[in-house]
C-alpha positions in Angstrom: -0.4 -15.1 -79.9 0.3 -13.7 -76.7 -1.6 -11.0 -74.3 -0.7 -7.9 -73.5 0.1 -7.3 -69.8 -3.5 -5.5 -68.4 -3.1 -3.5 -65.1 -4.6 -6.1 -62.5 -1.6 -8.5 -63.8 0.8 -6.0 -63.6 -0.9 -4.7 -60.5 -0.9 -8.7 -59.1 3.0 -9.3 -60.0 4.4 -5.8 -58.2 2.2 -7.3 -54.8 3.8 -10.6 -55.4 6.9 -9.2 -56.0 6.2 -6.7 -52.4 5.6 -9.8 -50.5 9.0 -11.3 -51.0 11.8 -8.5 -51.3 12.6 -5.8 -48.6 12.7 -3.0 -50.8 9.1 -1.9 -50.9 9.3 -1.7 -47.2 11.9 1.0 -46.6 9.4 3.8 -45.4 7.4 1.0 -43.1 10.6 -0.4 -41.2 11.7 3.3 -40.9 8.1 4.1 -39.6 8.5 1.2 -37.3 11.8 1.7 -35.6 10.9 5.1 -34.8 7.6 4.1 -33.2 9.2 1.2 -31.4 12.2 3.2 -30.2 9.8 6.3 -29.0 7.6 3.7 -27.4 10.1 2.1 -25.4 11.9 5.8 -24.6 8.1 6.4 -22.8 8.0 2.6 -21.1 11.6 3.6 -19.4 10.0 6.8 -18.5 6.7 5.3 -17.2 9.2 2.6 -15.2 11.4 5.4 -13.1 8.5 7.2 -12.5 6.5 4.3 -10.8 9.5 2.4 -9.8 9.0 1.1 -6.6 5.1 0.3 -6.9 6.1 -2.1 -10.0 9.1 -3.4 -7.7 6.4 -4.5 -5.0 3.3 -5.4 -7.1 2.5 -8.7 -7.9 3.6 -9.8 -11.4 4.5 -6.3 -12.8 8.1 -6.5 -13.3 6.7 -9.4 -15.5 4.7 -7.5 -17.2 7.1 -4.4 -17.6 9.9 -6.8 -19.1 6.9 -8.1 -21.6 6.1 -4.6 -22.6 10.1 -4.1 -23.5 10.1 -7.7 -25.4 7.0 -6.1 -27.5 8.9 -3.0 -28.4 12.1 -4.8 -28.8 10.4 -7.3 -31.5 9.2 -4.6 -34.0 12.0 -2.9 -33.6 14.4 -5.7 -34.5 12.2 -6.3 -37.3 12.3 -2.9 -38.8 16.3 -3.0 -38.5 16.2 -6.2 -40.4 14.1 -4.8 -42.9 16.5 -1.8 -43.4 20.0 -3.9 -44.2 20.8 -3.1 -47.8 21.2 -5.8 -50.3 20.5 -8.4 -48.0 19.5 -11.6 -49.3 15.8 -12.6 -48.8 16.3 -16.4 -47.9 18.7 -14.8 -45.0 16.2 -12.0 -44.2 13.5 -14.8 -44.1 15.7 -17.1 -41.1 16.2 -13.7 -39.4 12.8 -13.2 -39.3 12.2 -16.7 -37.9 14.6 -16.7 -35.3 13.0 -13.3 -34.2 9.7 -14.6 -34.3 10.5 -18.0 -31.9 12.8 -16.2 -29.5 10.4 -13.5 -28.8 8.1 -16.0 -28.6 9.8 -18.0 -26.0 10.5 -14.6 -24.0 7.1 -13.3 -24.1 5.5 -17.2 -23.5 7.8 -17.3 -19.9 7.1 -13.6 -18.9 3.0 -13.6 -19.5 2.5 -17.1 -17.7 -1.1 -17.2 -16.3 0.3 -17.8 -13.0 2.3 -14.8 -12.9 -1.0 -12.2 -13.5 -1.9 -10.1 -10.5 -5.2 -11.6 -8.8 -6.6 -7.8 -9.6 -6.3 -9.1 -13.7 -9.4 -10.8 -14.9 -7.8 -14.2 -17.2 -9.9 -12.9 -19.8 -7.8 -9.7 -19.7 -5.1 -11.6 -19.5 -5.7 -13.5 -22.1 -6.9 -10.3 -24.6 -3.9 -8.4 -23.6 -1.2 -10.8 -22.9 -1.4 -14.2 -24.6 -3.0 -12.9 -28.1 -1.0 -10.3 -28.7 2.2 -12.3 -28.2 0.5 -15.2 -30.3 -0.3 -12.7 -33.0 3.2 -11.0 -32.9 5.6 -14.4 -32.7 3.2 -16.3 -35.1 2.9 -13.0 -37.7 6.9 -12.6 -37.3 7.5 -16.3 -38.0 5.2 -16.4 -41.0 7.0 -13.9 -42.5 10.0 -15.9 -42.2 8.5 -19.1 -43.4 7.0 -17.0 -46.4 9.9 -15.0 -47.3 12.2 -18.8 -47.2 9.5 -20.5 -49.1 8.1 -18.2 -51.6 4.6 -18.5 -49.8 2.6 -17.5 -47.4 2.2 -13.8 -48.0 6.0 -13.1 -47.1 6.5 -9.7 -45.0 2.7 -8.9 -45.2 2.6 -10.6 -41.7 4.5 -7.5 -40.4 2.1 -5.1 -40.3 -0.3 -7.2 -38.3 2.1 -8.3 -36.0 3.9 -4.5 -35.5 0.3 -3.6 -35.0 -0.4 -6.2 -32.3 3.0 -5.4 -30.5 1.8 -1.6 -30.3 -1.6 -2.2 -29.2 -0.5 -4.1 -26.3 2.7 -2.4 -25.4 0.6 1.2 -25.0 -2.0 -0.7 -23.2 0.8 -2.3 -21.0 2.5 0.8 -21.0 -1.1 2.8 -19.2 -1.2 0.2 -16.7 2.3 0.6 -15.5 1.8 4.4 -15.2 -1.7 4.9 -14.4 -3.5 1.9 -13.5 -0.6 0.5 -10.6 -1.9 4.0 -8.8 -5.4 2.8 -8.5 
């Protein structure tokens, strides 16, 4: 004799399913390009207006081209999300080559040794290396996941989109407003 489906299985198997196909995730990679794109519209904005201080201060062109890579990241990611009919496997490599080569960008920009002696290496540390650890490692997992049929699959986005954000507006302040100090 066999069970009827009860709501936390059915529930359980439309997460499962969520996890490993795109097509729950239209409204969230359209949400996510937008941000991105309007974020990195206002970095652009932030850089001509404080130009030449971030031309002669230690480590901020650095720290401007790390901003970019965070935007860049979620932004790539949400595209991806948004091809129609593409294969999950595919999506999944995608998301891993994303993932590593924004983690090798934002790993040579956001050096220690490039900080500016002003920026605590705790700061550094809270604002630079962890987001980037939690964005390439999120993205990458997602990959993994979405090749693999584990892991959690694309619910490694949001955390990592999230991370990206944080850090880019914080990024973003000091390039406007802080530099001036």
């Amino acid at each position: 004799m066999t069970r009827p489906a009860t709501a936390s299985a059915t529930t359980a198997t439309a997460v499962a399913h969520s996890a490993y196909s795109a097509e729950g995730w239209t409204d969230f990679a359209v949400a996510t390009t937008g941000a991105a794109a309007a974020l990195a519209g206002l970095l652009f904005v932030a850089l001509s207006i404080n130009l030449s201080g971030i031309l002669t201060g230690r480590g901020l062109t650095a720290r401007a081209a790390y901003t970019l890579v965070l935007l860049a990241t979620p932004l790539l990611v949400g595209v991806l999300l948004l091809v129609p009919d593409q294969d999950e496997r595919v999506l999944g490599a995608e998301l891993l080559v994303v993932g590593a080569g924004s983690g090798l960008a934002l790993a040579r920009l956001s050096r220690p040794g490039r900080r500016s002696r002003e920026q605590r290496l705790v700061w550094w540390a809270a604002t630079e290396a962890a987001p980037a650890l939690v964005l390439t490692a999120s993205t990458a997992l997602a990959g993994v996941g979405l090749l693999t049929g584990a892991l959690g699959g694309l619910y490694w986005v949001p955390g990592a989109v999230l991370a990206a954000f944080l850090a880019a507006l914080i990024n973003a302040w000091v390039l406007l407003v802080e530099i001036l100090r």
